[in-house]
DRENROMAR-591404 format. One record per residue: residue number from 0; x, y negated, z of N, C-alpha, C in turn. Coordinates in pm, whole numbers, plus 32768, in hexadecimal, padded with zeros to 4 digits. Layout:
N
seq, nX, nY, nZ, caX, caY, caZ, cX, cY, cZ
NUM, X, Y, Z, X, Y, Z, X, Y, Z
...
This chain:
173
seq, nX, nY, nZ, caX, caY, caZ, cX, cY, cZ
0, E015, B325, 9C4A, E082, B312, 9BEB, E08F, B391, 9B96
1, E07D, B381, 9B32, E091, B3CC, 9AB1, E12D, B42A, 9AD2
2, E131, B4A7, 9ADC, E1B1, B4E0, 9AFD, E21B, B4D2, 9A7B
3, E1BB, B4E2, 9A01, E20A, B4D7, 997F, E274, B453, 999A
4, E247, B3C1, 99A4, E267, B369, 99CE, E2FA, B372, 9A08
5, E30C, B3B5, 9A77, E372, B3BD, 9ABF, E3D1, B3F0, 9A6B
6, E3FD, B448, 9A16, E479, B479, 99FA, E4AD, B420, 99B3
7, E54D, B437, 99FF, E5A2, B3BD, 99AC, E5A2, B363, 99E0
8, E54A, B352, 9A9F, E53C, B2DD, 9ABF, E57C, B2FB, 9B4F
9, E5CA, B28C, 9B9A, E607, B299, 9C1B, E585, B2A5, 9C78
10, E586, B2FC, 9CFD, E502, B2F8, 9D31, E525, B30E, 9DBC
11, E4C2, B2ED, 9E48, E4F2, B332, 9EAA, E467, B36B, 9EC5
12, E49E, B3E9, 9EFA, E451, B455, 9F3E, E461, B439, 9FD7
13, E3D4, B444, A021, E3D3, B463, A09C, E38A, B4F9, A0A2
14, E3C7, B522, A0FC, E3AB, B5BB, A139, E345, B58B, A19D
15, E313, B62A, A1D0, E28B, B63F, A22C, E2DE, B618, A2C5
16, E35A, B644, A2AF, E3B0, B62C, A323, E3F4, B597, A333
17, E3E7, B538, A308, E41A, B4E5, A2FD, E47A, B4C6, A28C
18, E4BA, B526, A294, E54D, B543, A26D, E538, B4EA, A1CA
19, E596, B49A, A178, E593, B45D, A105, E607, B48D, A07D
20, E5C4, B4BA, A036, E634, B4B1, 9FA5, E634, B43A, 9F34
21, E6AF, B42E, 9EEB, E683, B3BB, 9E9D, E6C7, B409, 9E3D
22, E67D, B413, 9D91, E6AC, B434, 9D28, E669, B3FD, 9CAA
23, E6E4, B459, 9C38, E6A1, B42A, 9BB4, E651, B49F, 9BB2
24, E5B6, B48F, 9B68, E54C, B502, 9B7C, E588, B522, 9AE7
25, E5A7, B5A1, 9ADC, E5D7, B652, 9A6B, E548, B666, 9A19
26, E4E2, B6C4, 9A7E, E47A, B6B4, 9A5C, E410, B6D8, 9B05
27, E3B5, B6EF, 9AB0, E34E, B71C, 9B3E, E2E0, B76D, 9B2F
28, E2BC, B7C6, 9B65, E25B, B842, 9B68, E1E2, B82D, 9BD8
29, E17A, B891, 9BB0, E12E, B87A, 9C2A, E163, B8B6, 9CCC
30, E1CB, B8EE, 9CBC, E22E, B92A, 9D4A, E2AC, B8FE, 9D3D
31, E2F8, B89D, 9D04, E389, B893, 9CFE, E39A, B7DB, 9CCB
32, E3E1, B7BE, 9D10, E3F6, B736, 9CE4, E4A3, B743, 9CF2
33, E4C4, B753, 9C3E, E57B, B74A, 9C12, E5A7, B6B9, 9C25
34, E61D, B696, 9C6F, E65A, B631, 9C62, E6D7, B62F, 9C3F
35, E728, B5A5, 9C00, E7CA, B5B7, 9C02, E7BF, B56B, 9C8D
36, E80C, B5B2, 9CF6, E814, B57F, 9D99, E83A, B50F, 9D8B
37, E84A, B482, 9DC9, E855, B403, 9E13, E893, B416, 9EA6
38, E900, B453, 9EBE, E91C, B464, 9F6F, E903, B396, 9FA1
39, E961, B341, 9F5A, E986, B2C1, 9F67, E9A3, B262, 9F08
40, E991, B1EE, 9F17, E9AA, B17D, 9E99, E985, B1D7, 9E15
41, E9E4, B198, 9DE2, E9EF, B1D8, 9D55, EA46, B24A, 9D22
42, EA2E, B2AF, 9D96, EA71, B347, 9D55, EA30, B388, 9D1F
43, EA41, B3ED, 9CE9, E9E3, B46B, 9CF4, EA3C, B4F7, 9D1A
44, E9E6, B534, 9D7D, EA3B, B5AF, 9D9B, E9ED, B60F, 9D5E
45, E9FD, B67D, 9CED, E9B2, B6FF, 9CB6, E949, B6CB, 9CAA
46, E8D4, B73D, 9CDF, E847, B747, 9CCC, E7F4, B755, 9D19
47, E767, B752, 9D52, E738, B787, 9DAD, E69F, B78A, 9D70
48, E68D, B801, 9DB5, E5BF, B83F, 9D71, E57F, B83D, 9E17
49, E542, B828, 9E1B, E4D2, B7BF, 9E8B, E47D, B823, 9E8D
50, E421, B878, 9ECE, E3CD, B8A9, 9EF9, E343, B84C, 9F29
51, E2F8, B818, 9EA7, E275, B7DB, 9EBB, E236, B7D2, 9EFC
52, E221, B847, 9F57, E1BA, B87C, 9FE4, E203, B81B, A04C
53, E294, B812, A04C, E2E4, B7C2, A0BB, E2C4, B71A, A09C
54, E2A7, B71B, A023, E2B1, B66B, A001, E222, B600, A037
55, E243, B5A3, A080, E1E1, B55F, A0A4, E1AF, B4E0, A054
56, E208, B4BD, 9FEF, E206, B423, 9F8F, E281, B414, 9F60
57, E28A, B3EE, 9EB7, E2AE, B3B3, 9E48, E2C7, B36D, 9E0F
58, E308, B314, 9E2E, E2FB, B24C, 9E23, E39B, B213, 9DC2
59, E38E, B1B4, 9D63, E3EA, B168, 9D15, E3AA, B0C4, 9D7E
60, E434, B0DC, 9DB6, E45C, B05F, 9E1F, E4AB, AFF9, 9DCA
61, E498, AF7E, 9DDC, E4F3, AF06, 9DC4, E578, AF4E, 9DB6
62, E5C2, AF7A, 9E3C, E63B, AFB9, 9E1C, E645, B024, 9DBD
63, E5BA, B096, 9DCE, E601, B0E6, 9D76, E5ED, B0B9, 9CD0
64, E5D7, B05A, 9C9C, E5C3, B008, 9C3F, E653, AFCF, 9C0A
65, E6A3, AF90, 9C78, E70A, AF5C, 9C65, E75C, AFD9, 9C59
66, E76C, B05A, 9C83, E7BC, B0A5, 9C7E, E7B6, B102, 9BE6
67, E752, B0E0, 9BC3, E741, B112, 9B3F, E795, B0E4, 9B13
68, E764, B03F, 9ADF, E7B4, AFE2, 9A82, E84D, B005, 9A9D
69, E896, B014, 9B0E, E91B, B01F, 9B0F, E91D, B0C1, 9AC9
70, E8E8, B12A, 9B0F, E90A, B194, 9AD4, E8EA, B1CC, 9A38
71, E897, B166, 9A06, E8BF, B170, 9952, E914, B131, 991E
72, E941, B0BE, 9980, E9D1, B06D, 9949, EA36, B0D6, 994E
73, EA55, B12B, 99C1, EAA4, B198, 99AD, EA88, B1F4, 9959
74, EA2E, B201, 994F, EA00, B27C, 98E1, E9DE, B313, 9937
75, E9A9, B303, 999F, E98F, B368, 99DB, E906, B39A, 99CB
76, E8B3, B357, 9997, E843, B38F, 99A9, E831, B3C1, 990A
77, E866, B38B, 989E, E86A, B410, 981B, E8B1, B45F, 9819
78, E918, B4A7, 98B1, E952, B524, 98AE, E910, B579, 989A
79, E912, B5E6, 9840, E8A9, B660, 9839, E8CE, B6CC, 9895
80, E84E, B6E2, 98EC, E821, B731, 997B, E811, B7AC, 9941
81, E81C, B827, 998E, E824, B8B5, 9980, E78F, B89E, 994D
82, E73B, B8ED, 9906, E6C5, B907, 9902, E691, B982, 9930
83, E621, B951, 9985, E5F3, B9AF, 99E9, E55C, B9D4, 99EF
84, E534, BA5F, 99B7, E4A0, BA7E, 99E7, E443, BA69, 9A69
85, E42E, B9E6, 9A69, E3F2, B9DD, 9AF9, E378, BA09, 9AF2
86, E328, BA63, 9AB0, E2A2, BA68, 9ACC, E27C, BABC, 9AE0
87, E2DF, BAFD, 9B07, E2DA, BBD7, 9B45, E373, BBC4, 9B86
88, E35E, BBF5, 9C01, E38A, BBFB, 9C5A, E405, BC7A, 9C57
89, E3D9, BCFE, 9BE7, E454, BD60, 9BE2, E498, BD1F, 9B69
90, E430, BCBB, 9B23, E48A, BC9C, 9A97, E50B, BC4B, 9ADE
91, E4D2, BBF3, 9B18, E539, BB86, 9B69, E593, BBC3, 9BA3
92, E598, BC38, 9C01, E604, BC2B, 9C50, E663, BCE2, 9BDD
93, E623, BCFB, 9B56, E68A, BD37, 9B1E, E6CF, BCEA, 9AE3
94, E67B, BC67, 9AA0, E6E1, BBD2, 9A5D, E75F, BBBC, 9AAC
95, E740, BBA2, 9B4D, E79A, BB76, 9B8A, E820, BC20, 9BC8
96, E7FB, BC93, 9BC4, E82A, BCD8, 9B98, E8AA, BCEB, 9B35
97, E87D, BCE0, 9ABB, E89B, BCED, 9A2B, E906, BC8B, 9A18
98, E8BE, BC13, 9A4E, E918, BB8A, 9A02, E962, BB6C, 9A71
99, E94F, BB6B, 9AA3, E967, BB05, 9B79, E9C2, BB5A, 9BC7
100, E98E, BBAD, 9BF2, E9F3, BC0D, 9C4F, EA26, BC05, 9CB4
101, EA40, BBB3, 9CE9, EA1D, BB94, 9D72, E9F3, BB0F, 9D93
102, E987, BB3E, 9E1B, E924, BAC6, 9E2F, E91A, BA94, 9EC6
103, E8D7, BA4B, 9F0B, E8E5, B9FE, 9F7C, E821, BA0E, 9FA1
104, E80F, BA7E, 9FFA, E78E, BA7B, A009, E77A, BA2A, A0A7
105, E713, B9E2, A08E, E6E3, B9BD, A117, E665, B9D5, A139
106, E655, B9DD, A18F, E5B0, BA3D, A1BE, E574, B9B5, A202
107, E4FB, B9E3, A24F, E49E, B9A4, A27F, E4E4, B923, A2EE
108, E52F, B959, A35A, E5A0, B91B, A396, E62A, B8F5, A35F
109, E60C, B86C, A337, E684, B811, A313, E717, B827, A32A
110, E707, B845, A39E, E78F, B858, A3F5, E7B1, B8D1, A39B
111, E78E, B935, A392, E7D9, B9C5, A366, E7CF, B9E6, A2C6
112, E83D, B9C1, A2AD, E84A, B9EB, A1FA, E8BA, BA53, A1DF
113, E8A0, BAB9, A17C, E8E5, BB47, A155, E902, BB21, A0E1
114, E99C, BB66, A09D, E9E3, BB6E, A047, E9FB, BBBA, 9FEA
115, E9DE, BBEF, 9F90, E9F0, BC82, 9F5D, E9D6, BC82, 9ED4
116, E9D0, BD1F, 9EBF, E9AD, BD2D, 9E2F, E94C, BD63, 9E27
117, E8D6, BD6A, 9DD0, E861, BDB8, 9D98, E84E, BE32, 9DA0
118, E849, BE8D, 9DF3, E859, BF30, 9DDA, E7F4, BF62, 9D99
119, E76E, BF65, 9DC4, E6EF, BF6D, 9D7F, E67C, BF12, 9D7E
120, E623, BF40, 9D23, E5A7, BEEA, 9D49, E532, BF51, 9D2B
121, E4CD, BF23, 9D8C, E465, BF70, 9D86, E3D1, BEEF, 9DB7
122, E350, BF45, 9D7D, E2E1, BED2, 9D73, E2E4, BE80, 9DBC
123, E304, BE83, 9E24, E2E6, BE1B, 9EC1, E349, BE1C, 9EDF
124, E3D5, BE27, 9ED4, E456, BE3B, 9F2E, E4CE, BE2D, 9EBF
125, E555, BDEB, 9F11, E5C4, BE38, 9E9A, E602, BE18, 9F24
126, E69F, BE76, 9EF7, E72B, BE90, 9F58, E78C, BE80, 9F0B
127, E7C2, BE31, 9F75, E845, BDF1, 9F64, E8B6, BE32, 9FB3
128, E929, BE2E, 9F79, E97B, BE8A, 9FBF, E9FC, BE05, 9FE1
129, E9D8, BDDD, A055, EA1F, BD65, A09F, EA96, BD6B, A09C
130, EAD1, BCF6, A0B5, EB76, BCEF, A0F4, EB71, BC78, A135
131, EBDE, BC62, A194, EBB4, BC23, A206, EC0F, BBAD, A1D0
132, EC3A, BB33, A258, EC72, BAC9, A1FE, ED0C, BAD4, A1FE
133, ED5C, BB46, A21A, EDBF, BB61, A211, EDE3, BBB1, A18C
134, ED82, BBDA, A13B, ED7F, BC24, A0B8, EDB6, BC94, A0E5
135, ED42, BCD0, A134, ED4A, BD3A, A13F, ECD4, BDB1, A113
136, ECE4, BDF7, A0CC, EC43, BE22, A0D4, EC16, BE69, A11D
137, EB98, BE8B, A169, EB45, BE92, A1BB, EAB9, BF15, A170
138, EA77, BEDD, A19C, EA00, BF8B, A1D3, E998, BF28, A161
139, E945, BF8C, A11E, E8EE, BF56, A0E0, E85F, BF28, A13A
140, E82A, BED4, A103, E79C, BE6E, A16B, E745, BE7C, A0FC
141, E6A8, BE79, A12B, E635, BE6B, A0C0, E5E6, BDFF, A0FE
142, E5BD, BDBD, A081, E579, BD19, A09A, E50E, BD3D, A06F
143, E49B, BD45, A084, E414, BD0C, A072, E402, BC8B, A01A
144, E3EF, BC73, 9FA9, E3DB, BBE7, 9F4E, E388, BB8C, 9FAF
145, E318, BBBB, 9FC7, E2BA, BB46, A003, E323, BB10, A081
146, E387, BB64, A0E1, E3E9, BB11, A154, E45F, BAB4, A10B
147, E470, BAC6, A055, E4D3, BA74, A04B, E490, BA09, A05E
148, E518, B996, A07E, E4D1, B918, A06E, E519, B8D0, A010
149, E593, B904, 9FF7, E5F2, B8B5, 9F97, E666, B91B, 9F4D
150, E671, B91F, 9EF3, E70A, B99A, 9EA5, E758, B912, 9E69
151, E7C6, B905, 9ECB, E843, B8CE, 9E36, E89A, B901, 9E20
152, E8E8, B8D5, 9D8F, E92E, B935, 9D5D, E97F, B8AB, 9D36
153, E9E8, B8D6, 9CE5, EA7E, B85B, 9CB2, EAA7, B7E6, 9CD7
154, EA94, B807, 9D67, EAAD, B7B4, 9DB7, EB3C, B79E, 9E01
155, EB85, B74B, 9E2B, EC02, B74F, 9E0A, EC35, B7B1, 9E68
156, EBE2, B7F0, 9F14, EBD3, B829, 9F52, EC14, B89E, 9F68
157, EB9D, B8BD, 9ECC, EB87, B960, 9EBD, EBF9, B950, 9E75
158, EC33, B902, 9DFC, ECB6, B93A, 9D8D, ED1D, B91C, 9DF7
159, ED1A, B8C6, 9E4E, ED91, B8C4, 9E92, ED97, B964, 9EDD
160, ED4E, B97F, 9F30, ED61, BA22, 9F40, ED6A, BA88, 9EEE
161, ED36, BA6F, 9E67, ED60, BB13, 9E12, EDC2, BAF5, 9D9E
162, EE02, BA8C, 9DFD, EEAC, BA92, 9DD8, EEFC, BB0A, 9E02
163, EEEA, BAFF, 9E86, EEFD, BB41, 9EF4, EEE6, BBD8, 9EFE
164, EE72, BBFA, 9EEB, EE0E, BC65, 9EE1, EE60, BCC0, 9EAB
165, EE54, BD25, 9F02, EE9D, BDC2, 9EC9, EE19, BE11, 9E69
166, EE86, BE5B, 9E03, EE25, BE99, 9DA3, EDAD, BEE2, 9DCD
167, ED40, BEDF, 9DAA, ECC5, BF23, 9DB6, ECD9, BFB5, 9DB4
168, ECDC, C00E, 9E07, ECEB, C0B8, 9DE1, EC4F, C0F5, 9DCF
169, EC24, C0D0, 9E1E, EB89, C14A, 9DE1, EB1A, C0E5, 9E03
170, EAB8, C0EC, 9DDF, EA1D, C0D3, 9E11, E9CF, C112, 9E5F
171, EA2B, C1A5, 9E5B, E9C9, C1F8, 9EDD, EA18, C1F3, 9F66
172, EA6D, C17A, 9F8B, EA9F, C17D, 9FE8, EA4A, C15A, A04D
């Protein structure tokens, strides 16, 4: 399947782990597959960027066919999406930096996802300077790109916590 094809189109992703996403495809890189997230039916919660190395198959299902058609009746799928350098890896995560600001990283294991903001980025790595789910902030962590498996961001999650969220004081904390 032609990747061009996909954008603009409802899709589900299966992971290497089983694990399944369903979205509208943003765009797609040879390391990053952008979606507007699908948690259920016909919502959409924020965004989520997919880590390619994690993805096992790509498929427009009967359902996710029907979920289109409803979600252009709403008009969700000509909302205009952050635009994002997916095809460099420091470009991407200063985009999400710059524009985004805080993000929802999940690593290799499903179960454990971190909260935070962007502190740096460097060739193979960036740090995030966490806060936990009490909005609190926390100790800075460094991710390895190739262990993400998923970053979301405007998700109702994350804005519901940096309601909350006490002001940012330094980056060299």
């Amino acid at each position: 399947m032609n990747t061009e094809n996909l954008i603009n189109k409802v899709v589900s992703i299966t992971l290497k782990s089983k694990a399944y996403f369903q979205g509208i495809v943003i765009d797609i890189s040879d390391d990053w597959c952008y979606l507007k997230y699908i948690p259920v039916d016909y919502m959409t919660d924020g965004y989520v960027i997919i880590n390619k190395r994690y993805i096992a198959g790509i498929e427009i299902t009967e359902e996710d066919q029907f979920k289109e058609r409803i979600l252009q009746l709403k008009g969700v799928i000509s909302v205009k999406s952050p635009i994002l350098a997916l095809d460099d890896n420091e470009k991407l995560l200063a985009d999400l930096q710059s524009k985004i600001g805080i993000i929802r990283v999940e690593i290799k294991d499903h179960h454990r996802a971190f909260i935070g903001k962007i502190n740096s980025i460097r060739k193979h790595s960036f740090r995030v300077h966490l806060f936990s789910p009490g909005a609190v902030w926390l100790q800075l962590e460094t991710f390895l790109y190739k262990e993400i498996r998923a970053i979301y961001f405007e998700e109702d999650y994350i804005n519901s916590l940096k309601l909350i969220l006490p002001p940012f004081l330094s980056d060299t904390e």
